[in-house]
Structure formats: structure tokens, C-alpha cells
KOLDRENGU-931290 format. One line per 10 residues: number of its first residue (from 1); for each residue x, y, z of C-alpha. Coordinates in Angstrom, 3 decimals. Layout:
NUM) X Y Z ~ ...
***
This chain:
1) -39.603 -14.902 6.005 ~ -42.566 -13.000 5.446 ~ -43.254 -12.032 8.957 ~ -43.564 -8.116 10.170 ~ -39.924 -6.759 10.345 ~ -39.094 -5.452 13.664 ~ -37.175 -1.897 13.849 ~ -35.058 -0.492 17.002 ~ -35.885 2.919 17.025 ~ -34.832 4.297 20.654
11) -32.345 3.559 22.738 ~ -31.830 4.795 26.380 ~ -28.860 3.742 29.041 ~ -27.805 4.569 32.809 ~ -24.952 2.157 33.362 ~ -21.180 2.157 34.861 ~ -20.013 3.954 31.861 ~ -22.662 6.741 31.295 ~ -25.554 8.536 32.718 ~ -26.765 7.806 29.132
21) -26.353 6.337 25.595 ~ -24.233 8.723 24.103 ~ -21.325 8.330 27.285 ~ -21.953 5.178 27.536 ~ -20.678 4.611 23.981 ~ -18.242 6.376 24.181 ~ -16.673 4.652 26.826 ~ -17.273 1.277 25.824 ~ -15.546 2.030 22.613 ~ -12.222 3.678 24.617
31) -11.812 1.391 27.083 ~ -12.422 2.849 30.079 ~ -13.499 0.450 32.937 ~ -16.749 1.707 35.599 ~ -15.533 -0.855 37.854 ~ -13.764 0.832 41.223 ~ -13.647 0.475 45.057 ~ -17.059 1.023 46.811 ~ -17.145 3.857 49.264 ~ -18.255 2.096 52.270
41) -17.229 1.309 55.777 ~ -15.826 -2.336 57.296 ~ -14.793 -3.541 53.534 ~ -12.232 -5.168 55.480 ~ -14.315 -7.872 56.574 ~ -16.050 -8.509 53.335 ~ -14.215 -10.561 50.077 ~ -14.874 -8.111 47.382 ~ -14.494 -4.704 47.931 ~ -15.397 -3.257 44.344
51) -17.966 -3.068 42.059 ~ -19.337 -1.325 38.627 ~ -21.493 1.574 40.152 ~ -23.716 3.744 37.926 ~ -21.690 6.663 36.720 ~ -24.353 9.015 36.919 ~ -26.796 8.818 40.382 ~ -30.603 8.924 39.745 ~ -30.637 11.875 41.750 ~ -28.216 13.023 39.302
61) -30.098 12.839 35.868 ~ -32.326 15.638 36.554 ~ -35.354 13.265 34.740 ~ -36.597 12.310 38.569 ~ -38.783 14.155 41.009 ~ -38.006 14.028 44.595 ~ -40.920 11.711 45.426 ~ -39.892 9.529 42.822 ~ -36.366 9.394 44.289 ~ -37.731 8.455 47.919
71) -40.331 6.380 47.195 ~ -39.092 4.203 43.933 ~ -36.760 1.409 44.521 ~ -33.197 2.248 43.013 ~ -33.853 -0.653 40.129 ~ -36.899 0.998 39.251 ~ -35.110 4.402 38.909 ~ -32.714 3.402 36.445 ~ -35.380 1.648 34.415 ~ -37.463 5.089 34.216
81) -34.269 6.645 33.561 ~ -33.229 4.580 30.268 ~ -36.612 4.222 29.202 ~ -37.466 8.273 28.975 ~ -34.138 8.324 27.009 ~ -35.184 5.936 24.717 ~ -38.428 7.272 24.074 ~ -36.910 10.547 23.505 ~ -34.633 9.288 21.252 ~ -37.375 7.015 19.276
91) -39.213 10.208 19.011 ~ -41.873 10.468 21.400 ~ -42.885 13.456 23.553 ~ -44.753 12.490 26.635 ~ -46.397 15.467 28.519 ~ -45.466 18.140 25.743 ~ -48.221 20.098 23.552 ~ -47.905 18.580 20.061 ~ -45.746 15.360 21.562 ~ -46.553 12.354 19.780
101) -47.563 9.525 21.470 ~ -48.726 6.061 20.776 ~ -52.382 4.503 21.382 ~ -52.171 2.890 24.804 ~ -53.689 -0.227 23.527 ~ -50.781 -0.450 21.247 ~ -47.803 0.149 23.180 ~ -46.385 -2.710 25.627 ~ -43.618 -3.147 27.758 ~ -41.539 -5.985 28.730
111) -38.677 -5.122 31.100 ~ -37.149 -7.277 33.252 ~ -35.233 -7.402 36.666 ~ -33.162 -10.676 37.434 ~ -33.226 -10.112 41.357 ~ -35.809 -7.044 41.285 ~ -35.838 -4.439 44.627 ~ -33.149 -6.346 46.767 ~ -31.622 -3.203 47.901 ~ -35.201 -1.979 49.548
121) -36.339 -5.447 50.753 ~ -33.121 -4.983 52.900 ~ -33.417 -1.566 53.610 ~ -36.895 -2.593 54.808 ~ -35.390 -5.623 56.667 ~ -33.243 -3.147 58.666 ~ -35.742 -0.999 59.635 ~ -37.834 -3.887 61.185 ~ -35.051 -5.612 63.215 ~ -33.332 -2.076 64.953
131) -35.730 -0.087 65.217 ~ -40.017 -1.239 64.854 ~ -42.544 -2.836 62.154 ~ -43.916 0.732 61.786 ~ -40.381 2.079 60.043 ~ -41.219 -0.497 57.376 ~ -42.348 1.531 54.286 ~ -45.872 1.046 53.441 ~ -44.609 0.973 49.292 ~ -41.821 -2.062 50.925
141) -43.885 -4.277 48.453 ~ -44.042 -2.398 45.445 ~ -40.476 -1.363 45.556 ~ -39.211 -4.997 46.136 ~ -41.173 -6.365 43.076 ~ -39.211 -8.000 40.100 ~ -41.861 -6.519 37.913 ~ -41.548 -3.441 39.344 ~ -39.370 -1.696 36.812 ~ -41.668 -2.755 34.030
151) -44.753 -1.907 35.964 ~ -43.206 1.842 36.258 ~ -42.610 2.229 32.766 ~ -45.426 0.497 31.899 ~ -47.685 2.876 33.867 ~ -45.346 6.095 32.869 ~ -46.662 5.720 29.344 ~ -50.117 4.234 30.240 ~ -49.060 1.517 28.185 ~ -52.231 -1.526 27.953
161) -51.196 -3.637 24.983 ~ -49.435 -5.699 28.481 ~ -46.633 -4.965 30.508 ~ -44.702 -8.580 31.175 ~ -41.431 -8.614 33.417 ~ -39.543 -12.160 32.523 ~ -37.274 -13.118 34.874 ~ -34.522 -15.847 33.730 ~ -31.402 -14.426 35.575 ~ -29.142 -12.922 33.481
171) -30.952 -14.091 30.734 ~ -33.974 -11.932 32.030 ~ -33.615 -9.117 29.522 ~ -32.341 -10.450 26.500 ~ -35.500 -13.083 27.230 ~ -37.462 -9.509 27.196 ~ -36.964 -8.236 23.947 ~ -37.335 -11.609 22.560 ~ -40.573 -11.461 23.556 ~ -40.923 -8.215 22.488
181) -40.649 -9.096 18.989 ~ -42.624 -11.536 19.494 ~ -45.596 -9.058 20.403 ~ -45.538 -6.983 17.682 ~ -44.977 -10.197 15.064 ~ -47.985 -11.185 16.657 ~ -49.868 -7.948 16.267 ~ -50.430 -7.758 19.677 ~ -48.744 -4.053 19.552 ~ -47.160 -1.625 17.479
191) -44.369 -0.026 19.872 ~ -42.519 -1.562 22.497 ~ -40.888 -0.966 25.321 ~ -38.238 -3.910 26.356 ~ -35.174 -4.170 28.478 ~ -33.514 -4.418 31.812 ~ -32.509 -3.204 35.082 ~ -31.131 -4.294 38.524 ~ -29.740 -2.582 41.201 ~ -28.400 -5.116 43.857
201) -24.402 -3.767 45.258 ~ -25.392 -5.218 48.325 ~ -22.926 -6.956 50.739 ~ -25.565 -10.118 50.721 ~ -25.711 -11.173 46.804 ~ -21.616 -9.824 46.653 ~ -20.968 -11.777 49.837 ~ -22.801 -14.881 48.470 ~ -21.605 -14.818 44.572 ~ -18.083 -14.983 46.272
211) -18.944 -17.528 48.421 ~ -19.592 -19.817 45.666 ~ -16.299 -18.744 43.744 ~ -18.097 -16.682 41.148 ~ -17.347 -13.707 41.672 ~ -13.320 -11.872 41.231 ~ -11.435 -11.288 44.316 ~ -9.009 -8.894 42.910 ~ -9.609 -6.070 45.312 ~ -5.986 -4.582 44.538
221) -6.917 -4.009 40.967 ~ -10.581 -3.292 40.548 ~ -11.103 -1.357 37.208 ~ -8.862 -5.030 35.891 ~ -10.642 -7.334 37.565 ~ -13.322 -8.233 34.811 ~ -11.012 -9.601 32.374 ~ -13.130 -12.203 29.762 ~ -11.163 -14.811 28.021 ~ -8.107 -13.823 29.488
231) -6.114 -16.622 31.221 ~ -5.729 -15.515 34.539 ~ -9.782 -14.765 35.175 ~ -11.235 -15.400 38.635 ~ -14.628 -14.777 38.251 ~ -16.944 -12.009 37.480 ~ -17.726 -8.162 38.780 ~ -21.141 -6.803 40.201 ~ -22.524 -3.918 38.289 ~ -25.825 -1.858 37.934
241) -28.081 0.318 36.032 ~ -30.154 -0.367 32.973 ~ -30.545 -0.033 29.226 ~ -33.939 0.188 27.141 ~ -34.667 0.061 23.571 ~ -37.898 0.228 21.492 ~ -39.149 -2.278 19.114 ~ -41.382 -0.981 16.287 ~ -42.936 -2.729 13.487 ~ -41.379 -1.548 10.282
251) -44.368 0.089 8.997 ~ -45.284 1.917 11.626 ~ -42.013 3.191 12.302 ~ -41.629 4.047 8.691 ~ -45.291 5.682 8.522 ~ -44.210 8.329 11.217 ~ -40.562 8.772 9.473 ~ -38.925 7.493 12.610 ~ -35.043 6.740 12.438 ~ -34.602 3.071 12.552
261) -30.928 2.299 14.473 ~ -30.996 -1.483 13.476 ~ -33.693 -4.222 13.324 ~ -34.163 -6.948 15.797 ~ -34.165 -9.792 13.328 ~ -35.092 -12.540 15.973 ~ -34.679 -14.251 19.221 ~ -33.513 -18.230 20.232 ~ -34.100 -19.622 23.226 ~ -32.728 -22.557 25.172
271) -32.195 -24.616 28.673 ~ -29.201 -26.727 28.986 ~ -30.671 -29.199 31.103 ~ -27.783 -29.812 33.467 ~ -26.857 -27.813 36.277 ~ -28.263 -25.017 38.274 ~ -24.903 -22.958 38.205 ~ -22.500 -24.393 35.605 ~ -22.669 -24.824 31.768 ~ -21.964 -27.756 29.540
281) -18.406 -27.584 29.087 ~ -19.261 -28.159 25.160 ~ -21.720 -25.249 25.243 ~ -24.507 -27.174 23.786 ~ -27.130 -25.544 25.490 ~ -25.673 -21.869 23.815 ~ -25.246 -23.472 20.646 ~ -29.168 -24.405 20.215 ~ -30.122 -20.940 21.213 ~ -27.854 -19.269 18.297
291) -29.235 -22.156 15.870 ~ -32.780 -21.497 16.922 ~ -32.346 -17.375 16.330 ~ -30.292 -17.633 13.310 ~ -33.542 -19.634 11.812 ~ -36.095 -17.805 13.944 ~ -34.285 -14.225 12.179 ~ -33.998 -16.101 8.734 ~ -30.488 -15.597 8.743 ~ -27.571 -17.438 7.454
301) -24.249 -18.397 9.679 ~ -22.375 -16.513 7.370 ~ -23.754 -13.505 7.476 ~ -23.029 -13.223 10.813 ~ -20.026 -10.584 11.444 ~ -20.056 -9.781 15.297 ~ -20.793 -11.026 18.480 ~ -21.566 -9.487 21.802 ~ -20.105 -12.137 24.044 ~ -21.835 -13.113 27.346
311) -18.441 -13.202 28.635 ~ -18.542 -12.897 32.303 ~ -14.917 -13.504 33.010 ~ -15.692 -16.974 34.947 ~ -13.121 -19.858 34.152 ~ -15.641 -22.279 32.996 ~ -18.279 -19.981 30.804 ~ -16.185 -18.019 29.040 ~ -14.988 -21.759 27.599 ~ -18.071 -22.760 27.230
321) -19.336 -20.049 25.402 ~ -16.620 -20.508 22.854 ~ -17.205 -24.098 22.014 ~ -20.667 -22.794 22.097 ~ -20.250 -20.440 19.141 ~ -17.871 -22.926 18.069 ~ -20.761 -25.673 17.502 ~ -23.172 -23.146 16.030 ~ -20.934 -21.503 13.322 ~ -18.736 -24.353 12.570
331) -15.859 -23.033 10.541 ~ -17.335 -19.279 9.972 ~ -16.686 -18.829 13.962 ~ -13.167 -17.620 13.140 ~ -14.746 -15.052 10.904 ~ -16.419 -13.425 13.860 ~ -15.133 -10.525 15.623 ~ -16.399 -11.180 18.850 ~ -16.240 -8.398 22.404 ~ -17.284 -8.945 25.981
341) -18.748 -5.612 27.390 ~ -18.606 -6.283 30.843 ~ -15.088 -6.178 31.060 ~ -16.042 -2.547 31.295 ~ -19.204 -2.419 32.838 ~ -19.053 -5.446 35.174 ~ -22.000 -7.938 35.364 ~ -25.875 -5.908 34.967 ~ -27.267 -9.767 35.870 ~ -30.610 -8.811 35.027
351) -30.153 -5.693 33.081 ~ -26.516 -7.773 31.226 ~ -28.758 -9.005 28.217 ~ -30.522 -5.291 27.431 ~ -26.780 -4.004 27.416 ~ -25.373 -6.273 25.339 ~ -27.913 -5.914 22.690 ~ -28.190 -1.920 22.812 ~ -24.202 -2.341 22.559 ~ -24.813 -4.470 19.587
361) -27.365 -2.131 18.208 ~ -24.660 0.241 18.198 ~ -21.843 -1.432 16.847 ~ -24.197 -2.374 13.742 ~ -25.496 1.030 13.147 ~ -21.961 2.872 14.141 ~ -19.833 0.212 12.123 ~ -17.485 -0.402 15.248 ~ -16.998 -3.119 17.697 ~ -15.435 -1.985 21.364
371) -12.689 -4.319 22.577 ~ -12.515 -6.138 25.026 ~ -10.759 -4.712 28.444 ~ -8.121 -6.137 29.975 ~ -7.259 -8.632 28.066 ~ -3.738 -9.349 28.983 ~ -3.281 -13.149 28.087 ~ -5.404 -15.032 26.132 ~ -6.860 -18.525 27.515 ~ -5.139 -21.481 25.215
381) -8.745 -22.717 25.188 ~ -10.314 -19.934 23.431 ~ -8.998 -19.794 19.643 ~ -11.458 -17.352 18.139 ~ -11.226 -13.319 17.216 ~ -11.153 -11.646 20.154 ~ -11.379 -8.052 19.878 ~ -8.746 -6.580 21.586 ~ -7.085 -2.607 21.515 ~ -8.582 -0.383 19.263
391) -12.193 -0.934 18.003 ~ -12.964 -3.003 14.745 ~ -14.279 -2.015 11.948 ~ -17.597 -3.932 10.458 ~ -16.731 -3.377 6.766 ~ -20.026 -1.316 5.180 ~ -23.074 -3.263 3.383 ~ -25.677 -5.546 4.951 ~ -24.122 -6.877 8.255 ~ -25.998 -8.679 11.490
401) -24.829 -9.740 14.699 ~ -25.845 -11.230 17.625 ~ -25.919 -10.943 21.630 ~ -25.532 -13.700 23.891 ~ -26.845 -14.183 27.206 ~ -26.756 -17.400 29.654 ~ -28.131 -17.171 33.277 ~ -28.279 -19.952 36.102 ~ -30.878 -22.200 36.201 ~ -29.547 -22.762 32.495
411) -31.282 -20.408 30.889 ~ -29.989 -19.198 27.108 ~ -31.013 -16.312 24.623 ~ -29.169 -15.298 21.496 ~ -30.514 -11.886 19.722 ~ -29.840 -11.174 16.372 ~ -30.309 -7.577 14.651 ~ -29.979 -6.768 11.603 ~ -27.812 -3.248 10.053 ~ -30.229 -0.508 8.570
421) -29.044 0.266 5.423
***
């Protein structure tokens, strides 16, 4: 195409699975579901009792100082979390004699948060009705913004190339490193910073997502309940943390003899234009977002092996997305191995897309795809290669994938990265 190749050269997790990339991996790829009863009082009176906690607390990963801890909201903490990781991983030493850094005017960040600091704003809320207005925090503000987790990384690594925070729902991070790639194609950076987090097991958004029948019921099984595709599905499962990667441009990554994990090849974008909550049953909205980044990466249907599903487990989008993939690959759809993640990890909502793509990032570079969990009987309506079992092989050579996410309001993003060969 003859525009600046973008390369993934960190990665960096906290989710369900893992306190970081490496256990995160390796759970996804054995099957093992961070979904379980929440440890809290009067579940009894609430319709969902369970939810995909971080495996590994913030207070846990030994990366946080105890003012951090108290006065950063928890989305914010697993943001700083995954991004150190990542820039560890891409190579960067912040604070260390001799580290290598990157010129603040050419390092961004884009991170998003599809809900931001609900957990505080409540905590907050609390305060102010039992006890006074002068137990509210004086950081309440700061720690409720949905640009707060970029606006921590961002000012972490004194980043001033711009520090964005996009916020489409659960297309909020996948919408991130879009635009990520879009910065440095643009030359408005070198190194990026892009992702997602969210932190919002609440009883208020669990309470109101089962309200409206989106959310699974099946408190007697919890570590099941996420099942995409399969035919007895009820809806989808809560979950939290956050997973960052950096974006390079290929000769600058190259220039410092970084390790490049994959390349993010391009972004599509779309609305469906029909209903705050549900999809087109056809999927048509999906279906212009994979058109748009299979052009936008330069890449042909064909050579198109995997996809991350958005797969929440809800009887009408898992359909949808189907059809969706259905209508962009045509007859090469039935060549596509295709996983849902959050059968394991449960639902990041803001933080899903960031997941999904460092999952795909992985599966490229690794030459596996995880299966998909609890699988147990396959909807009629879904007629494609679902990965089920044991993890699937991506036969060696040149090989690109993408990762799907859809959020309500309509909102659609397809990623597509490239194998490093």
C-alpha cells in the first residue's frame, strides 16, 4: 500500500486469567475459565452472583506504590499495570540508568475505558449519602474519568505526541488502536501506547445488564456460564482488567533492533444504524467493518486464517456475528478457524477489544488458536469452524487474522495484524 507499516512490539495484560501476558496465555490456550462466584455478602438478593475477577489484585503485582493503590481508581490500576508490562516487554526502561526511552513528543497514548471509574464514583456516592460531603475524596473526579486510564499512562511516560481515550463501548479499545495506527501512519508519533481497561463488578451495571436480559443467570455453574455459539447461551459474563500493546512504525522499531510480535495491518470501522442494544440479525453493520479493514490493511479475504470472535455468548450476536463474517468472506468463511476468548475471561466491555487483539497477536506470532470454552452444543445457526478442544494450529508462512469487536450504540471495529516472519 505504500503507507508506514505498523509493528506490535510490547504487550502487557492483568485479566481473569493472569496477573500478566505470559499466564494469561497460558490459560487461554488450556481452557481454564476466570469466571467464579464473587465473595460478597446478600448475593441472595441479586440475579447474578458471579463474575470474571482479575486473577492477580493490583495490590498484588508488586508494580504499584501504596499511594497509587489508595488514590488511583481500580480501572486506572490495571491500565498502569499492563502498560509497564508492555513497555518492558517492547524494550523500554523507564527510571533505570541507561533505560531507553522515547522522545516525549513522539510517543502517544490512546487507551480507552468503556464505563471509566464506576467503582469510585460509587464508592464516592456512598460516602456522601451515610456519612457527609467531606468523606468525598477530593481526587472523586479524576478517579471517575473515562480518560483516566489513558491520562495515567499517558503522564507515566510523559508522553506529548497526545493522549486520546475513545470511548465506543465495547468497541472502545479495539477503536483505540485503530487510531493508534492511524497516528503513527500519519507521522504524528513514532511509539504508541493503545489499549483498554475497565473495572466495573459492581451490583449496579451487573444488576442492570441482567435486567435487560443480557447478561447469564447461571449462578449454579459460573466458570460455564460464558458459553459463545453454543445452543443453550443466556447471555454474557462481567469481567475486568486490561491489556496494552505498543504500536511502532517499522523503521523505528527496526532501527533500535526491537522484536516485532506481529504487525497491526489496519483498522475498519462501522455503525449499524439500527438499534441502541441489538444488531442486524444479517450482521451488516460487522460485515462493512471487516470489508473496510481488509482494504484499509491491503489484505485479501483469503489470506485471512483466524478470527478472534466478539462472541459474547448473547442469543442474538453471536448469530449475527456469523452471518456477519459470513457476508464479508463469502465462501472463504468456512476456511476460518475462528475462537471467542471470553468464554474464559468473561466480558472486559471496554478493555474486550485490547484483549482480543493482544490474544490475536499471540495466536499469529505463537502459531496457535485457544478454543473456545464450553462449548457443549453448537447453535444450528452457526455453521462455521469453531475452535473447540485442543488449540489449532495456523500452518507456518505469511498468515493474518483479525479481531472483532461490536458495542451498543452500534458501534463496530475489525483489526487485522499481520504474522512477522
Amino acid at each position: 500500500m505504500g503507507e508506514t507499516r505498523v509493528a506490535v512490539t510490547g504487550l502487557g495484560a492483568s485479566t481473569p486469567l493472569g496477573g500478566d501476558v505470559a499466564s494469561t496465555w497460558a490459560a487461554a490456550l488450556a481452557g481454564e475459565s476466570g469466571v467464579s462466584t464473587l465473595p460478597w455478602e446478600g448475593l441472595d438478593g441479586l440475579p447474578v452472583h458471579f463474575a470474571g475477577q482479575a486473577a492477580v489484585e493490583p495490590a498484588a503485582s508488586g508494580v504499584l506504590s501504596e499511594e497509587q493503590l489508595r488514590d488511583i481508581d481500580r480501572s486506572q490500576l490495571f491500565a498502569m499495570i499492563a502498560a509497564r508490562e508492555a513497555m518492558r516487554d517492547a524494550g523500554y526502561r523507564y527510571g533505570e540508568d541507561g533505560g531507553r526511552t522515547v522522545d516525549p513528543d513522539r510517543l502517544g497514548v490512546v487507551l480507552s475505558s468503556g464505563i471509566g471509574g464506576l467503582l469510585s464514583t460509587a464508592k464516592n456516592y456512598d460516602a456522601l449519602l451515610n456519612e457527609s460531603w467531606h468523606q468525598v475524596s477530593p481526587l472523586g473526579v479524576q478517579m471517575q474519568m473515562p480518560n483516566g486510564p489513558a491520562a495515567r499512562v499517558g503522564l507515566e511516560y510523559r508522553a506529548t505526541a497526545g493522549v486520546h481515550a475513545l470511548v465506543s463501548a465495547c468497541s472502545s479499545s479495539n477503536e483505540a488502536i485503530g487510531y493508534g495506527i492511524d497516528m503513527i501512519r500519519g507521522g504524528r508519533a513514532d511509539v504508541v501506547i493503545v489499549g483498554g481497561a475497565e473495572a466495573c463488578i459492581h451490583p449496579l451495571p451487573m444488576v442492570s445488564f441482567a435486567a435487560m436480559r443480557a447478561m447469564s443467570t447461571r449462578n449454579d455453574d459460573p466458570e460455564r456460564a460464558s458459553r459463545p455459539f453454543d445452543r443453550d447461551r443466556d447471555g454474557f459474563v462481567l469481567g475486568e482488567g486490561a491489556a496494552v500493546l505498543v504500536l511502532e512504525s517499522e523503521e523505528y522499531a527496526r532501527a533500535r533492533g526491537a522484536r516485532i510480535h506481529a504487525y497491526a495491518a489496519g483498522v475498519g470501522y462501522s455503525a449499524d444504524g439500527h438499534d441502541m442494544v441489538q444488531p442486524p440479525q444479517d450482521g451488516r453493520g460487522l460485515t462493512k467493518a471487516m470489508v473496510r479493514c481488509l482494504a484499509h490493511a491491503g489484505l485479501r479475504p483469503e489470506q485471512i486464517l483466524h478470527i478472534n470472535a466478539h462472541g459474547t455468548s448473547t442469543p442474538q450476536g453471536d448469530v449475527a456475528e456469523i452471518n456477519a463474517i459470513k457476508g464479508a468472506f463469502g465462501d472463504h468463511a468456512r476456511e476460518l478457524a475462528i475462537t471467542a476468548s471470553k468464554s474464559l475471561t468473561g466480558h472486559l466491555l471496554g478493555g474486550a477489544g485490547a484483549l482480543g487483539s493482544l490474544l490475536t497477536v499471540l495466536s499469529l506470532r505463537e502459531g496457535l488458536v485457544p478454543p473456545v470454552a464450553n462449548l457443549d452444543n453448537l447453535d444450528e445457526a452457526i455453521d462455521l469452524d469453531i475452535v473447540t478442544g485442543e488449540p489449532r494450529k495456523i500452518p507456518d508462512g505469511p498468515a493474518a487474522a483479525l479481531n472483532n469487536s461490536v458495542g451498543f450504540g452500534g458501534h463496530n471495529v475489525s483489526v487485522a495484524f499481520e504474522r512477522a516472519l
